[in-house]
N, C-alpha and C positions, 0 to 999 in steps of 0.2 A: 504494500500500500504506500502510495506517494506522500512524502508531508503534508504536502497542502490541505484536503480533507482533512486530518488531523487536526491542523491546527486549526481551520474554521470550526472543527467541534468543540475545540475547546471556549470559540468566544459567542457560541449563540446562544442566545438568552435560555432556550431551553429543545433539550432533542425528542418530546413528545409524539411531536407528528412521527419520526421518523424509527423510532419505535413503534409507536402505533401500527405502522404497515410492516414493517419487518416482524413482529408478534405476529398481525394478519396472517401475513405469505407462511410464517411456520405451521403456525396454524392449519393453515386449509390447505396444505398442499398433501396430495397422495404421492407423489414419488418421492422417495426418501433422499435422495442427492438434492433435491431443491429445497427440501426440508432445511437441509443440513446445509444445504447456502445459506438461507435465511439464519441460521442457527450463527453463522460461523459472521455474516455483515453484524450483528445483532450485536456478539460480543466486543466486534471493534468499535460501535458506538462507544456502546457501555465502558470499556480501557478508554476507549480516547473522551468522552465527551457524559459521563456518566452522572457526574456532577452535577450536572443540568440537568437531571432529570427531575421531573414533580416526584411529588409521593406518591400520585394514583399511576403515572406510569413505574415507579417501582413495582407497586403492589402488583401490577399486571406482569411484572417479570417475573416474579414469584410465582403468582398463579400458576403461568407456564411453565414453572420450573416442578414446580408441584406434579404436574398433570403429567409429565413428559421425563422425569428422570426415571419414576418405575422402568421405563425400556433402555437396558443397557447398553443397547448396542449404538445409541448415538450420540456417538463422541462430541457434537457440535453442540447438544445440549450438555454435556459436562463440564466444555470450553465454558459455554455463557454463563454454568452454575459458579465459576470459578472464578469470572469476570465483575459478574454481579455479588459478589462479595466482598471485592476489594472497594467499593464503592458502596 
């Protein structure tokens, strides 16, 4: 990933929206690699830009993280449980 994105997440007021649709696309998607995209942009928010998050977009990281770690096998939801921690 290039700096630039980086750094603009670190000065926007807050990265809700872009949360919001990355949760979505995990969310609803059936093929498990796009899942696991979504999984894996989700976590770079959250390290780069996490800060910024409200409380209700936390709690919706949580939720998902709730609902989606019982399944082992996706390492991109492990990634984001790992991310959203540090924050």
């Amino acid at each position: 990933m290039s700096r630039c994105p980086v750094l603009l997440l670190n000065f926007m007021i807050t990265v809700d929206p872009l949360i919001t649709e990355l949760l979505t696309g995990a969310q609803n998607q059936e093929e498990y690699a796009i899942r696991e995209a979504y999984s894996s942009a989700l976590t770079r928010v959250i390290l780069s830009g996490g800060k910024n998050a409200s409380a209700p977009a936390r709690t919706a990281i949580v939720e998902f993280l709730d609902g989606n770690l019982a399944q082992p096998s996706q390492k991109g939801t492990f990634n984001l449980a790992s991310a959203s921690f540090i924050y």
